[in-house]
Wavefront OBJ file of the C-alpha trace (Angstrom):
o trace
v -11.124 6.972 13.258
v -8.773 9.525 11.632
v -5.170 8.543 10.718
v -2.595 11.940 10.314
v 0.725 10.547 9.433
v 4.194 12.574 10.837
v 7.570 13.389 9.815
v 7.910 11.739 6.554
v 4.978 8.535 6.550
v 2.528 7.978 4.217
v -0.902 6.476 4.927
v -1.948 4.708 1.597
v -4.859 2.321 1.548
v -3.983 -1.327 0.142
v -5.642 -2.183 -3.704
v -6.698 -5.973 -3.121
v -5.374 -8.255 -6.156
v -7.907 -9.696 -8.112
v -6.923 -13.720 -6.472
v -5.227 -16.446 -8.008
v -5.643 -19.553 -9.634
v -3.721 -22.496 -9.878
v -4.758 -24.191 -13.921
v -6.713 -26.849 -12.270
v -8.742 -24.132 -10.550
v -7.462 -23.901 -7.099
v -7.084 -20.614 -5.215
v -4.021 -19.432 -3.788
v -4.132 -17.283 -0.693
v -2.479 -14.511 -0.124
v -0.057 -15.532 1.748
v 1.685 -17.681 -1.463
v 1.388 -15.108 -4.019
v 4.625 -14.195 -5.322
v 3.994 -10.462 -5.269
v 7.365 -8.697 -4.521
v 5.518 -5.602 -4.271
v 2.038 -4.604 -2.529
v 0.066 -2.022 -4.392
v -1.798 1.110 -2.820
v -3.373 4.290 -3.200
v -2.163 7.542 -1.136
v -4.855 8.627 1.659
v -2.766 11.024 3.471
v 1.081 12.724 3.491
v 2.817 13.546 6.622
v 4.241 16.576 8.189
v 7.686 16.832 5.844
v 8.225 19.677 3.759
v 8.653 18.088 0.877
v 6.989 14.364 -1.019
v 7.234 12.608 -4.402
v 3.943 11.443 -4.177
v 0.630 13.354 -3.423
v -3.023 12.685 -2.658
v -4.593 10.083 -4.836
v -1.666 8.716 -6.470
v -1.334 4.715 -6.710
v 2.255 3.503 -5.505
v 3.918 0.262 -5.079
v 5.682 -0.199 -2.250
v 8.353 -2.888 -0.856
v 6.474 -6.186 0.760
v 7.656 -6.184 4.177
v 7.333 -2.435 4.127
v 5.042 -0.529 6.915
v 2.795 -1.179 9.385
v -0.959 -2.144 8.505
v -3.632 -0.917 10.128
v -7.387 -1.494 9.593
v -10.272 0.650 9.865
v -13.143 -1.006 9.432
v -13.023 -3.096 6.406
v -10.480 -1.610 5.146
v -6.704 -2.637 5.360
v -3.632 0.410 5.243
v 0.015 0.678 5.533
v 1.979 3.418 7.103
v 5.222 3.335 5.358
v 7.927 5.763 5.017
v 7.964 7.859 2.140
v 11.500 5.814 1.146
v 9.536 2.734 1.205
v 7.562 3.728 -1.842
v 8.980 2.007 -4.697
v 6.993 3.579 -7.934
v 3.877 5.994 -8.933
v 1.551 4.145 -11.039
v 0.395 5.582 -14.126
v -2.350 4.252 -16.098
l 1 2 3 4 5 6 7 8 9 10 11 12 13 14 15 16 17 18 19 20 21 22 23 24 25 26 27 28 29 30 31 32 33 34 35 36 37 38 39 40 41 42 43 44 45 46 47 48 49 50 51 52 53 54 55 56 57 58 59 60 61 62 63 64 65 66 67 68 69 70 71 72 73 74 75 76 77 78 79 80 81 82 83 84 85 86 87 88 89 90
C-alpha cells in the first residue's frame, strides 16, 4: 500500500523510543510515558505549494496530533504540516 498525502499533510513514519524503566527494573508501556511530543521521520509531503520540512527530515510533532495508520509493521501519522512542532538536527 501507497500513502500520497493532500493539501497540506504530512505522512511521517513514527521513531519507536528506546522503553522505559522504572529503578527497580520495571517497564513502563507506552501508554505512561510522559512524552509530550512523538518523534518521526518525513515519508512523504502533500500537494501544497510550499513546506518547512522535506523528505527525510526527523520532526517532533504534538501528542494527540494526526491520525496513525499502519502498514505492515510499521506505525505512521498523517498530521498537518502545523502540527509539526520542530526539525531535528543531530
Amino acid at each position: 500500500m501507497k500513502v500520497k498525502p493532500l493539501g497540506n499533510r504530512v505522512l511521517v513514519k513514527k521513531i519507536e523510543q528506546e522503553e522505559r524503566r522504572t529503578p527497580g527494573g520495571i517497564v513502563l508501556p507506552e501508554s505512561v510515558k510522559d512524552e509530550k511530543a512523538i518523534r518521526g521521520q518525513v515519508v512523504a509531503l502533500g500537494t501544497a505549494d510550499k513546506f518547512d520540512v522535506k523528505e527525510g527530515d526527523k520532526v517532533l510533532i504534538s501528542a494527540y496530533a494526526g491520525t496513525e495508520i499502519r502498514m505492515g509493521e510499521e506505525k505512521y501519522l498523517l498530521v498537518k504540516s502545523n502540527d509539526i512542532l520542530a526539525v531535528i538536527e543531530e
